[in-house]
KEROGU-727519 format. One record per atom (N, C-alpha, C, O, CB): residue in one letter; x, y, z. Coordinates in pm, whole numbers, padded with zeros to 5 digits, always signed. Glycine has a CB too. Example, Ala and Ser with C-alpha at 12.3 -4.5 7.8 and 13.67 -1.06 7.14 Angstrom:
! residues 2
a+01319-00569+00780;a+01230-00450+00780;a+01320-00330+00780;a+01424-00332+00846;a+01131-00447+00905;s+01285-00225+00708;s+01367-00106+00714;s+01290+00003+00787;s+01341+00114+00804;s+01408-00060+00572;
//
This chain:
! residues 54
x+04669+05936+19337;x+04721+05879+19459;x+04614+05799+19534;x+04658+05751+19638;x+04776+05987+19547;x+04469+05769+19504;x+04370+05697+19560;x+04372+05622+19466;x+04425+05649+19359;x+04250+05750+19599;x+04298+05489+19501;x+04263+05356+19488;x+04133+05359+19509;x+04084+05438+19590;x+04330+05264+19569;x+04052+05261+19431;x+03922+05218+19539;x+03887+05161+19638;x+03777+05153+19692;x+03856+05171+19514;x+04047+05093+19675;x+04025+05074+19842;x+04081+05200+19911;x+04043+05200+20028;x+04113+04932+19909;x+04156+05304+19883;x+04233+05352+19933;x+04222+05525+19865;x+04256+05564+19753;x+04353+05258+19916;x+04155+05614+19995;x+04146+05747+19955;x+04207+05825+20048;x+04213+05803+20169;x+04017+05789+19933;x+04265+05944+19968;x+04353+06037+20025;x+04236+06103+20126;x+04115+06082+20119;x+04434+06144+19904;x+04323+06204+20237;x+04249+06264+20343;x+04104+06345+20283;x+03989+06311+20309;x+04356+06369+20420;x+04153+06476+20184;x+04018+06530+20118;x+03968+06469+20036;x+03854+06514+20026;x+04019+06640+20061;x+03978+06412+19986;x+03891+06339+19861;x+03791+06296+20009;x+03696+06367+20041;x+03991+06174+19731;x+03826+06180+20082;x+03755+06131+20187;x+03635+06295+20246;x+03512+06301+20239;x+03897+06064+20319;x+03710+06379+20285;x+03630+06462+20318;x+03525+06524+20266;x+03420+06548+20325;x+03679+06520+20343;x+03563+06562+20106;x+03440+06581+19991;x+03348+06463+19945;x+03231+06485+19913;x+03505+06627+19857;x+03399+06343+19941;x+03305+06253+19940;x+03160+06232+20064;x+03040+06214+20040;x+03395+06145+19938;x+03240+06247+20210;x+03185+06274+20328;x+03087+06352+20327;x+02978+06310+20364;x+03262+06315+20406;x+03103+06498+20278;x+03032+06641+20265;x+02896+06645+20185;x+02798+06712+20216;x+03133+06742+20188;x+02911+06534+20042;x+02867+06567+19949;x+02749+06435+20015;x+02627+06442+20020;x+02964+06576+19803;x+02840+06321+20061;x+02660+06255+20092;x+02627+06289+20251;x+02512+06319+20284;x+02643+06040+20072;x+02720+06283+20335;x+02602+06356+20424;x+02694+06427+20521;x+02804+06375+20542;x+02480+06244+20511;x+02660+06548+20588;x+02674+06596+20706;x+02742+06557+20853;x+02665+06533+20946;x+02575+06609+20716;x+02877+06549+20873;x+02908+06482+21028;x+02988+06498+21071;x+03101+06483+21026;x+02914+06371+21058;x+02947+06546+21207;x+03046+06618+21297;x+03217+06591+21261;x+03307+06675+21248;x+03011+06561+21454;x+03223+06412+21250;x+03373+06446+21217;x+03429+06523+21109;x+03539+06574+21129;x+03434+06341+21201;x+03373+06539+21000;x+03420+06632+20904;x+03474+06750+20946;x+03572+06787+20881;x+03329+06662+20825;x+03428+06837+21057;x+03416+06938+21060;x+03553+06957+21217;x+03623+07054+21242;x+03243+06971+21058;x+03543+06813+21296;x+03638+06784+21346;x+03788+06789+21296;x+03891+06850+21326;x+03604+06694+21374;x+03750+06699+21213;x+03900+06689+21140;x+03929+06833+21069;x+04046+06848+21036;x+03906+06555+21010;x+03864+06914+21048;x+03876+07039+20952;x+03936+07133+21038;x+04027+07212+21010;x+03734+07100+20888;x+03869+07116+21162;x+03913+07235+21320;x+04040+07190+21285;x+04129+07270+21255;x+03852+07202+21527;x+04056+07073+21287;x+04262+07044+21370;x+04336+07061+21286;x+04455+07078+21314;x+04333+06881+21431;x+04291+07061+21153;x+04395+07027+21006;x+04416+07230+21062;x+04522+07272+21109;x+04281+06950+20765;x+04324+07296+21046;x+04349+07463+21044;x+04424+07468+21162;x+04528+07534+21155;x+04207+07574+21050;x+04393+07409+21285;x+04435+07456+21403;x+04585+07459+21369;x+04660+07557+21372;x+04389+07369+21530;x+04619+07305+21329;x+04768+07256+21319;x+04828+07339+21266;x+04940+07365+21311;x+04800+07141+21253;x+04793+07391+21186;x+04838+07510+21033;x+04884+07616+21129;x+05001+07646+21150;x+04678+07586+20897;x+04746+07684+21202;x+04814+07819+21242;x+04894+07778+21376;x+04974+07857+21426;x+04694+07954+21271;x+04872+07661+21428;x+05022+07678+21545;x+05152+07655+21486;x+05252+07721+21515;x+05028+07559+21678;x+05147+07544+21390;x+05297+07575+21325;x+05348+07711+21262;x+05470+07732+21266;x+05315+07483+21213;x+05267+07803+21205;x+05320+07917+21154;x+05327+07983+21249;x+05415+08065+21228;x+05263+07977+21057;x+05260+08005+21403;x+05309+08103+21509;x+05414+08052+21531;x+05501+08135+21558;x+05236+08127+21632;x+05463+07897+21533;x+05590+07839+21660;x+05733+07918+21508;x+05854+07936+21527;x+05593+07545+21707;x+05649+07948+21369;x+05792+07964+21279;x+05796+08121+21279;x+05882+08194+21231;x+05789+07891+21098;x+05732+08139+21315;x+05708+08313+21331;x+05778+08334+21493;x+05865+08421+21491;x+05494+08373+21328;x+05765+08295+21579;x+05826+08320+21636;x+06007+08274+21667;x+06092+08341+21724;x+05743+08311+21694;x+06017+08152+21612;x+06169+08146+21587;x+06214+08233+21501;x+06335+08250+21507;x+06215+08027+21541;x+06141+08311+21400;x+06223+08360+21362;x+06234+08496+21380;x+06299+08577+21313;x+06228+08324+21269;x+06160+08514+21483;x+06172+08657+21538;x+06298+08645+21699;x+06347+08731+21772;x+05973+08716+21588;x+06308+08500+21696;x+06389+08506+21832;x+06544+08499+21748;x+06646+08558+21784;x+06348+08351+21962;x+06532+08437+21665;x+06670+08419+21568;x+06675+08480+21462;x+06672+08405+21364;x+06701+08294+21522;x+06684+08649+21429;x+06700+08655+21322;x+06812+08665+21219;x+06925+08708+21238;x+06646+08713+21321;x+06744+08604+21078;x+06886+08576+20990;x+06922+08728+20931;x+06856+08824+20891;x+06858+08447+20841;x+07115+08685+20954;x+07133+08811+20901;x+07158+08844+20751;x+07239+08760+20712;x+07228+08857+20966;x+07133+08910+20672;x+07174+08924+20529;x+07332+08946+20506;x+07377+08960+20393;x+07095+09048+20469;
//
């Protein structure tokens, strides 16, 4: 799915890592996790407000 003009999000990030060190890496890494665990609280909690019945 990359090109040599054109690289996916991690590839970009391991390329980043491997030659040097920078804050945004580690930026973008906070929000990608952050994003992760607020969407699984906002689905954890719908589905504790709605639960399905069997």
């Amino acid at each position: 799915m990359a090109s040599p003009t054109l690289q996916t999000l991690p590839v970009k990030m391991w390329t980043t890592l491997r030659q040097d060190l920078t804050p945004v890496i580690a930026v973008a890494s906070t929000l990608l996790i952050g994003l992760s665990v607020l969407v699984m609280v906002i689905a954890a909690a719908l589905r504790r407000r709605n639960p399905i019945s069997a």
